[in-house]
mmCIF file of the N, C-alpha and C atoms, coordinates in Angstrom:
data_MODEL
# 
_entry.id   MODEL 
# 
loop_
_atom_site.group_PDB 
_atom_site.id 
_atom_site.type_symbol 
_atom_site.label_atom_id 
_atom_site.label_alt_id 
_atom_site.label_comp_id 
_atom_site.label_asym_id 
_atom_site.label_entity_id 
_atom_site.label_seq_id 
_atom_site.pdbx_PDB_ins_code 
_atom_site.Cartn_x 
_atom_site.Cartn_y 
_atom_site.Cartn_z 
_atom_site.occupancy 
_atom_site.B_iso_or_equiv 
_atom_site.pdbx_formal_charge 
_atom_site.auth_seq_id 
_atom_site.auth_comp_id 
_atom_site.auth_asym_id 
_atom_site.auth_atom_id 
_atom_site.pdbx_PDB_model_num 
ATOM 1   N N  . UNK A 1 1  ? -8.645  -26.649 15.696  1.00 0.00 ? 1  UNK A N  1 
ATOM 2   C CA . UNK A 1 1  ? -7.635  -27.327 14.912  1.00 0.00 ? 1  UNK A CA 1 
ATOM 3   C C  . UNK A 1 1  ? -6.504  -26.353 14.582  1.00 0.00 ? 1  UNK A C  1 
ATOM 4   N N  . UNK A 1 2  ? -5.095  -26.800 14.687  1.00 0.00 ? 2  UNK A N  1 
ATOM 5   C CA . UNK A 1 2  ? -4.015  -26.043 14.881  1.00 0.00 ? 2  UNK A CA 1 
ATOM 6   C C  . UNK A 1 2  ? -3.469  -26.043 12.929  1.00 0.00 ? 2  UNK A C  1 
ATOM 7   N N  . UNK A 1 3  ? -3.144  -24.985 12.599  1.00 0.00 ? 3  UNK A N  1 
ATOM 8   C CA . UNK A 1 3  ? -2.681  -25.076 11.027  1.00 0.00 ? 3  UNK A CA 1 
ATOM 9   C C  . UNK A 1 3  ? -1.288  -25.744 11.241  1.00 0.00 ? 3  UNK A C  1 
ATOM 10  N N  . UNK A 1 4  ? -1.257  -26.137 10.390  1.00 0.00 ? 4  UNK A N  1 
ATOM 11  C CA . UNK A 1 4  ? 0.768   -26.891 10.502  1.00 0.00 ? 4  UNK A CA 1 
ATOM 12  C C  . UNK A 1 4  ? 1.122   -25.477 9.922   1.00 0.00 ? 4  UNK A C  1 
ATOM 13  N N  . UNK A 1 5  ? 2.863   -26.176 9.444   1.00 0.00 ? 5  UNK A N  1 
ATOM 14  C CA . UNK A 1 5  ? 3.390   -25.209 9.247   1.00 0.00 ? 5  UNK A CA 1 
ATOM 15  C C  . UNK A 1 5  ? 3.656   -25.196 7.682   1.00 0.00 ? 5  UNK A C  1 
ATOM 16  N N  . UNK A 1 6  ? 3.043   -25.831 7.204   1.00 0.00 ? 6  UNK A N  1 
ATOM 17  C CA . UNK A 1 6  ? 3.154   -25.429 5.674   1.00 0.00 ? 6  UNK A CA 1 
ATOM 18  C C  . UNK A 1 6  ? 2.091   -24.400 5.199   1.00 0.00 ? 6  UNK A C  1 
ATOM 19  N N  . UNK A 1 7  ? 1.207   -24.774 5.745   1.00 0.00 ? 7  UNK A N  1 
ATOM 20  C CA . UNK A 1 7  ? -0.768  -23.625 5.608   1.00 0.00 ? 7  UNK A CA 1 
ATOM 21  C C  . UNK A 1 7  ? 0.145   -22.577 5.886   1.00 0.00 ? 7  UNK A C  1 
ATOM 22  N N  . UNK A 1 8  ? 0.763   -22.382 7.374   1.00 0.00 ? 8  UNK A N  1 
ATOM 23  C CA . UNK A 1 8  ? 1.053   -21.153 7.364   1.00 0.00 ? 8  UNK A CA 1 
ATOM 24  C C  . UNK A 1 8  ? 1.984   -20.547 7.035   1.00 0.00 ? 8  UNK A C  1 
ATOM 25  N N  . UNK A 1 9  ? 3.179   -20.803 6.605   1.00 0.00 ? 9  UNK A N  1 
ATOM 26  C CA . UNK A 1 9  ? 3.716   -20.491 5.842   1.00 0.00 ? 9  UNK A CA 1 
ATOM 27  C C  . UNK A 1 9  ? 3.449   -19.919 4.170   1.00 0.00 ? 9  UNK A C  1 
ATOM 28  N N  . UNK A 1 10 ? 2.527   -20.876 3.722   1.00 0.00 ? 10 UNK A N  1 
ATOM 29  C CA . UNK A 1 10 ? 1.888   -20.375 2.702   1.00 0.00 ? 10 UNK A CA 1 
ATOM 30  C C  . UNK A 1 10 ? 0.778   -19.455 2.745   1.00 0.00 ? 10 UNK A C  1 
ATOM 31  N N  . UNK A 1 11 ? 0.479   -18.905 3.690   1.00 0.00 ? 11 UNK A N  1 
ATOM 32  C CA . UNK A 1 11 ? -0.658  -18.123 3.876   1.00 0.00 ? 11 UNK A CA 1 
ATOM 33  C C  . UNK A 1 11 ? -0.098  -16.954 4.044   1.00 0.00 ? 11 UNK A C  1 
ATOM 34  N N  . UNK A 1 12 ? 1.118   -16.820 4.887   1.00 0.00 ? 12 UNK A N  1 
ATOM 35  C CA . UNK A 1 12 ? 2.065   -15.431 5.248   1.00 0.00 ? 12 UNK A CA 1 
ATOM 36  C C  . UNK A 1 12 ? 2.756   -15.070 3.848   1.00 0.00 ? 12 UNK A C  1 
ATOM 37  N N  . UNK A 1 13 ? 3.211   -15.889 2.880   1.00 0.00 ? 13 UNK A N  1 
ATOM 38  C CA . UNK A 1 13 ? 3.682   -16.025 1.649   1.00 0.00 ? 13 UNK A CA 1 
ATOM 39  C C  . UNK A 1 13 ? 2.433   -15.138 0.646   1.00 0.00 ? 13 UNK A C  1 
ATOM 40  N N  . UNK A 1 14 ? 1.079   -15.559 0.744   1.00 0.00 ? 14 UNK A N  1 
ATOM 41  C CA . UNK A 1 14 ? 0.433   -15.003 0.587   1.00 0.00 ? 14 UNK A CA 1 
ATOM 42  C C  . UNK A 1 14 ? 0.157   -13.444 0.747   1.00 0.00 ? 14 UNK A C  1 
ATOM 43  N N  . UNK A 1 15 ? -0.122  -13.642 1.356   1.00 0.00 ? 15 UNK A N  1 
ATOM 44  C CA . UNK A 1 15 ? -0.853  -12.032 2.273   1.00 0.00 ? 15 UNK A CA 1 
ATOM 45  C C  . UNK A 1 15 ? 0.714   -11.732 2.182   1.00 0.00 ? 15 UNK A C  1 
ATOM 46  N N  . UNK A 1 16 ? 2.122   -11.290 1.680   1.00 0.00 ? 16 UNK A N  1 
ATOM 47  C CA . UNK A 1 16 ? 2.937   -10.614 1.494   1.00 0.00 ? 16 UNK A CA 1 
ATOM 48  C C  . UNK A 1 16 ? 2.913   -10.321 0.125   1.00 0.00 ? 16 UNK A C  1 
ATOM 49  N N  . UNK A 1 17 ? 2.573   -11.039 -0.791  1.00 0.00 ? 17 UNK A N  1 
ATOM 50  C CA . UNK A 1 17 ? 2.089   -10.619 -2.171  1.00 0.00 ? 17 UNK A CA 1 
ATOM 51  C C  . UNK A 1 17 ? 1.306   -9.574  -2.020  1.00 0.00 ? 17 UNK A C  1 
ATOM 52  N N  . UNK A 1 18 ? -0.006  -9.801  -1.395  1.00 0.00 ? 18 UNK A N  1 
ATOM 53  C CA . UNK A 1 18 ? -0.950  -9.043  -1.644  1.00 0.00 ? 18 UNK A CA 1 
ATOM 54  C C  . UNK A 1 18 ? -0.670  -7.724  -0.555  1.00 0.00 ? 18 UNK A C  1 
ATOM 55  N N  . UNK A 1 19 ? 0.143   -7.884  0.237   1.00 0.00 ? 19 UNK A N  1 
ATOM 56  C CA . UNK A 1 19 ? 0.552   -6.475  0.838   1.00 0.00 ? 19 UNK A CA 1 
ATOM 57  C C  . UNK A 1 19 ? 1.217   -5.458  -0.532  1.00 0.00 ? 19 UNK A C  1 
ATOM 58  N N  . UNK A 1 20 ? 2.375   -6.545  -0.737  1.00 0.00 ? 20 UNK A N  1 
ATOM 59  C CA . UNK A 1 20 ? 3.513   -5.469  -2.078  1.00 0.00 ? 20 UNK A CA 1 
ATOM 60  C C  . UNK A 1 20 ? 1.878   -4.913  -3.023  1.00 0.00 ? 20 UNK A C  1 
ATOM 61  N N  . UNK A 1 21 ? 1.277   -5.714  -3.590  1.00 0.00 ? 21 UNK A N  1 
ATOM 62  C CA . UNK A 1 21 ? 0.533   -5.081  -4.411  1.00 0.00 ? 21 UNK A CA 1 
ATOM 63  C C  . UNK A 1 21 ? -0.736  -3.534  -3.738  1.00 0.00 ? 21 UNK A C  1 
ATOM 64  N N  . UNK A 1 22 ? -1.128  -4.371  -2.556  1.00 0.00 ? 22 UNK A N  1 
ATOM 65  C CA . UNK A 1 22 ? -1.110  -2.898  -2.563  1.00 0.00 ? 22 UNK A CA 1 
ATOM 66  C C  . UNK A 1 22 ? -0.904  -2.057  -2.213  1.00 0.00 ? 22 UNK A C  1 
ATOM 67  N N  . UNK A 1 23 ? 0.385   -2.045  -1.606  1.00 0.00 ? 23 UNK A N  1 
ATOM 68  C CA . UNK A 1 23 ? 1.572   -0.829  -2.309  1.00 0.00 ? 23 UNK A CA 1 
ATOM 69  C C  . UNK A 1 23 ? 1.829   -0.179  -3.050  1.00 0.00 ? 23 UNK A C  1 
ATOM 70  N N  . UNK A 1 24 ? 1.742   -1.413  -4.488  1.00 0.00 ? 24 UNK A N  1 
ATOM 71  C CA . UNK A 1 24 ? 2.644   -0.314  -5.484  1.00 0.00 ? 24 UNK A CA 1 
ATOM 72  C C  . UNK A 1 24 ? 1.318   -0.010  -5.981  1.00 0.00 ? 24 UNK A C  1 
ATOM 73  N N  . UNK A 1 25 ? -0.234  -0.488  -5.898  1.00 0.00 ? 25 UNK A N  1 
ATOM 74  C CA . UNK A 1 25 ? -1.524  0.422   -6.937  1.00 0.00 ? 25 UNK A CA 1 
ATOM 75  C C  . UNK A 1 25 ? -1.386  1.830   -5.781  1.00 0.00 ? 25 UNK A C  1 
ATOM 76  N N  . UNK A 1 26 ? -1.227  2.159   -4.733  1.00 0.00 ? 26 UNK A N  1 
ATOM 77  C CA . UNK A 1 26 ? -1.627  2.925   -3.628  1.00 0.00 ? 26 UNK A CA 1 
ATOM 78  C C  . UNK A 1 26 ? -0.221  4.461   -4.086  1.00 0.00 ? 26 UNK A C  1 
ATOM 79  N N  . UNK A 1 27 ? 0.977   3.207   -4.213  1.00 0.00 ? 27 UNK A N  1 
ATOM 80  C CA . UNK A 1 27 ? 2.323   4.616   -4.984  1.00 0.00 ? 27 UNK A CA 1 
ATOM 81  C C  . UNK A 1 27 ? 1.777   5.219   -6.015  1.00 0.00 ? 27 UNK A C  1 
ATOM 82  N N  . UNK A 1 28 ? 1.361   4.542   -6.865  1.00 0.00 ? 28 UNK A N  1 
ATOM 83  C CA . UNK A 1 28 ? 1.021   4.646   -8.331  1.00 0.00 ? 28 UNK A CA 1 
ATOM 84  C C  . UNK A 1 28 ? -0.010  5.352   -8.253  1.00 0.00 ? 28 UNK A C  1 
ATOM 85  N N  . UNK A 1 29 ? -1.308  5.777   -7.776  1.00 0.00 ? 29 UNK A N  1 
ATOM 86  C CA . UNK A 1 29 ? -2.027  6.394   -7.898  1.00 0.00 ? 29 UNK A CA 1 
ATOM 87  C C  . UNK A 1 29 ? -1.695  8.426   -6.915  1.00 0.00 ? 29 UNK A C  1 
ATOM 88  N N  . UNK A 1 30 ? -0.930  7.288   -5.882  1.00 0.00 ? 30 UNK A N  1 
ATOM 89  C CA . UNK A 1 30 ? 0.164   8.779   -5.037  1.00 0.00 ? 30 UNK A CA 1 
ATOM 90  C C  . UNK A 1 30 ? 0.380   9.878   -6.128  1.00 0.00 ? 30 UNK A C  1 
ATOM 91  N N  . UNK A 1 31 ? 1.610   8.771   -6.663  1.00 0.00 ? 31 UNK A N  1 
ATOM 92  C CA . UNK A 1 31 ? 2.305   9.333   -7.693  1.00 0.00 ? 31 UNK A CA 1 
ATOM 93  C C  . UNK A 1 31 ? 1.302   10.165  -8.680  1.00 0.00 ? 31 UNK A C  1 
ATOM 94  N N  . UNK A 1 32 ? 0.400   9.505   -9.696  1.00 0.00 ? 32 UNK A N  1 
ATOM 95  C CA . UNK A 1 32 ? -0.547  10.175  -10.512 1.00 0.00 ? 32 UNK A CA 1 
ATOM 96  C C  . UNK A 1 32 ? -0.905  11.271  -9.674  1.00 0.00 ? 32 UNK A C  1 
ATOM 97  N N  . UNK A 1 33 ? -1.730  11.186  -8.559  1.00 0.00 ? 33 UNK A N  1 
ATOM 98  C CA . UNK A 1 33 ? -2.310  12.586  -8.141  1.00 0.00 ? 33 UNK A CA 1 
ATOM 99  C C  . UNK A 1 33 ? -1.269  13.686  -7.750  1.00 0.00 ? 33 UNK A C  1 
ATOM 100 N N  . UNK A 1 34 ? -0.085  13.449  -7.247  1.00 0.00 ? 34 UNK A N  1 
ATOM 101 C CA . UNK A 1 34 ? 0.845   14.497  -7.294  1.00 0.00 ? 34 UNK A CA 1 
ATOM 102 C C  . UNK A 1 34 ? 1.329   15.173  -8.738  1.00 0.00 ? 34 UNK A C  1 
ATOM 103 N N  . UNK A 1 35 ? 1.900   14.080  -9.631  1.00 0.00 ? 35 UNK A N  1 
ATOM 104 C CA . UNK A 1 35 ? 2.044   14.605  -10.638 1.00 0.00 ? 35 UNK A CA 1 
ATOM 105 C C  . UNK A 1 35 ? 1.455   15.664  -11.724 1.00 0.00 ? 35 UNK A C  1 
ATOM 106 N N  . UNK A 1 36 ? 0.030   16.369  -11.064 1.00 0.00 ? 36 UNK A N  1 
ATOM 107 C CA . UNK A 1 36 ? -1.432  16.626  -11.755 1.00 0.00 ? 36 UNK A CA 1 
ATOM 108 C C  . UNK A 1 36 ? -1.181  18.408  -11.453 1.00 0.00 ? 36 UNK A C  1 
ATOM 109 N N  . UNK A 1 37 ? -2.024  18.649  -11.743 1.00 0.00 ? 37 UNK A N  1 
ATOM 110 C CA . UNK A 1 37 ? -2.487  19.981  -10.884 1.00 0.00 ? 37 UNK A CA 1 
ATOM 111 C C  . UNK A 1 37 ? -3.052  19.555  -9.464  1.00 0.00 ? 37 UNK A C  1 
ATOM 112 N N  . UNK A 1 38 ? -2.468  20.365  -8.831  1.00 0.00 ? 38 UNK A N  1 
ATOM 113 C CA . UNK A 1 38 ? -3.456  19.995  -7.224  1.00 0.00 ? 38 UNK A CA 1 
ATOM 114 C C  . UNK A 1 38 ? -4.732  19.868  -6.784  1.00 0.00 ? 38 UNK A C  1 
ATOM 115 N N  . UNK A 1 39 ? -5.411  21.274  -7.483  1.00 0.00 ? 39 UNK A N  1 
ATOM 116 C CA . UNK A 1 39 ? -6.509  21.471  -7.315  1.00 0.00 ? 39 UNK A CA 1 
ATOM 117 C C  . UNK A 1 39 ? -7.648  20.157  -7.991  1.00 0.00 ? 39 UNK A C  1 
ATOM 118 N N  . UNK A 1 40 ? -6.837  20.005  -9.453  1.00 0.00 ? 40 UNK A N  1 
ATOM 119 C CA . UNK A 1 40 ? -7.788  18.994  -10.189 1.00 0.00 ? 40 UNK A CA 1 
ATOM 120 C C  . UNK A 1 40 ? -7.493  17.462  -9.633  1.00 0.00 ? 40 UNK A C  1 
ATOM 121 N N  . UNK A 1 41 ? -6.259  17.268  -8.554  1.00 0.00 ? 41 UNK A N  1 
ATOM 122 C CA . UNK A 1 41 ? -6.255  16.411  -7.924  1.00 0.00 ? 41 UNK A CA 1 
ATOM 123 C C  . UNK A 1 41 ? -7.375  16.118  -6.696  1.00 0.00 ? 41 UNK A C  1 
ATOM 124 N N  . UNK A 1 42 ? -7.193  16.990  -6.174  1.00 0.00 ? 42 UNK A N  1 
ATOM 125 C CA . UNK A 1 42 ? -7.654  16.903  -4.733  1.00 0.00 ? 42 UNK A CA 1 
ATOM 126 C C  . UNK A 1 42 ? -9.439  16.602  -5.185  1.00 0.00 ? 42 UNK A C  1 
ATOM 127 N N  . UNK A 1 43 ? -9.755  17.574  -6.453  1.00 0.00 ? 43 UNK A N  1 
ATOM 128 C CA . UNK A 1 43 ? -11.278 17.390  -6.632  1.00 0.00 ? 43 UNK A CA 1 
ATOM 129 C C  . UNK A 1 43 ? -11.386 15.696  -7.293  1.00 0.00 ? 43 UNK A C  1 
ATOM 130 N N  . UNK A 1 44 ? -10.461 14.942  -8.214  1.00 0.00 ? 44 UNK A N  1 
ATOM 131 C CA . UNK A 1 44 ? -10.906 13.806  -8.339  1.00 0.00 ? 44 UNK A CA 1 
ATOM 132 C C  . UNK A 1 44 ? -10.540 13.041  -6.999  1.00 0.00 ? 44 UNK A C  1 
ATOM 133 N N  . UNK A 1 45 ? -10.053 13.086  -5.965  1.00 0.00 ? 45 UNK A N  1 
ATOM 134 C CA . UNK A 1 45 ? -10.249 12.303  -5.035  1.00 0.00 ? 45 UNK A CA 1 
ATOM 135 C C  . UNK A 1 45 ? -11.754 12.249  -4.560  1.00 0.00 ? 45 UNK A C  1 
ATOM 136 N N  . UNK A 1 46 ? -12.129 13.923  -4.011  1.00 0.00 ? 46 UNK A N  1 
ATOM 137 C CA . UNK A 1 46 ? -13.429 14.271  -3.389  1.00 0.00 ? 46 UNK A CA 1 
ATOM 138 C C  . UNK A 1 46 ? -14.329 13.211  -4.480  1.00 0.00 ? 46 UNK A C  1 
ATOM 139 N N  . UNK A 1 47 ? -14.710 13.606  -5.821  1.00 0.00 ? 47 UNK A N  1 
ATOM 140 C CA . UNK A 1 47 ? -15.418 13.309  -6.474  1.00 0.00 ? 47 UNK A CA 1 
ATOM 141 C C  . UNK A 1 47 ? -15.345 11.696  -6.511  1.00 0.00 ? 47 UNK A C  1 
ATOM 142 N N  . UNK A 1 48 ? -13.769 11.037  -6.347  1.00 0.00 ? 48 UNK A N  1 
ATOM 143 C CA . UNK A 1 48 ? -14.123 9.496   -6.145  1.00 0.00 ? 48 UNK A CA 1 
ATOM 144 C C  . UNK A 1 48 ? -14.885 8.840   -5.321  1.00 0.00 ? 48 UNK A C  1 
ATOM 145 N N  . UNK A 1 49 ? -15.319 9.655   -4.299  1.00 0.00 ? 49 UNK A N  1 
ATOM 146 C CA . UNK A 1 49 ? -16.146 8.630   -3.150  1.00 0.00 ? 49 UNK A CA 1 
ATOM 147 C C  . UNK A 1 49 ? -17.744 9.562   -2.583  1.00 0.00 ? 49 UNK A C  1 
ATOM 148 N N  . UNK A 1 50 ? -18.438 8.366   -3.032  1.00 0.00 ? 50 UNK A N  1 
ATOM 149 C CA . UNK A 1 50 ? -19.890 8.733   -3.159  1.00 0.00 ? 50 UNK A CA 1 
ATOM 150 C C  . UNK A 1 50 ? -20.692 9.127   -2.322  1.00 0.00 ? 50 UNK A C  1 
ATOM 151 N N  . UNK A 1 51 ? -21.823 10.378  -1.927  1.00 0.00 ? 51 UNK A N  1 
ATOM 152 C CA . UNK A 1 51 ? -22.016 10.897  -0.984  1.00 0.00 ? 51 UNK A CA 1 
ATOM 153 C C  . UNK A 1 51 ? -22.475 9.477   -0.222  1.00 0.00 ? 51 UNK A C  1 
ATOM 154 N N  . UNK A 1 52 ? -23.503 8.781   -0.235  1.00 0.00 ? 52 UNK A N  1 
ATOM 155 C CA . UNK A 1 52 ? -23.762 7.452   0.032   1.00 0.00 ? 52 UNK A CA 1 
ATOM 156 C C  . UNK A 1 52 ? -23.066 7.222   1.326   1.00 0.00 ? 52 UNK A C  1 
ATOM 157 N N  . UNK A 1 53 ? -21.446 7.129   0.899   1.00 0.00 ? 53 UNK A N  1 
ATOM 158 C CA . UNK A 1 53 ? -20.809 6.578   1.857   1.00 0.00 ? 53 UNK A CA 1 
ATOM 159 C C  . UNK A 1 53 ? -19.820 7.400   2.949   1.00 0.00 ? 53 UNK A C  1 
ATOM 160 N N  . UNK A 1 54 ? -20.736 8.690   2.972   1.00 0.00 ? 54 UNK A N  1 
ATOM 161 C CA . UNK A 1 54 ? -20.088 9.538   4.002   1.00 0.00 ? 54 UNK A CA 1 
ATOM 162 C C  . UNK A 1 54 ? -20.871 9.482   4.974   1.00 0.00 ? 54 UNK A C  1 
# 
């Protein structure tokens, strides 16, 4: 079954929201970790992601 063109339109409408957003959480956290000390940056990244999932 073929979507018309309102689904898709509203679906691309969609998923462009949710692109901008995450954008600006992805700047915003950029931003925070640059703004920091480096070192205490770079270790809360390491420390954000759990051995688990390496």
């Amino acid at each position: 079954m073929k979507p018309n063109r309102q689904t898709t339109s509203t679906l691309l409408k969609i998923s462009a929201i949710l692109w901008v957003i995450w954008g600006l959480v992805h700047a915003l956290a950029g931003g925070l970790t640059i703004s920091g000390d480096t070192a205490t940056a770079v270790s809360g990244i390491a420390d954000g992601v759990g051995y688990d999932l390496n």
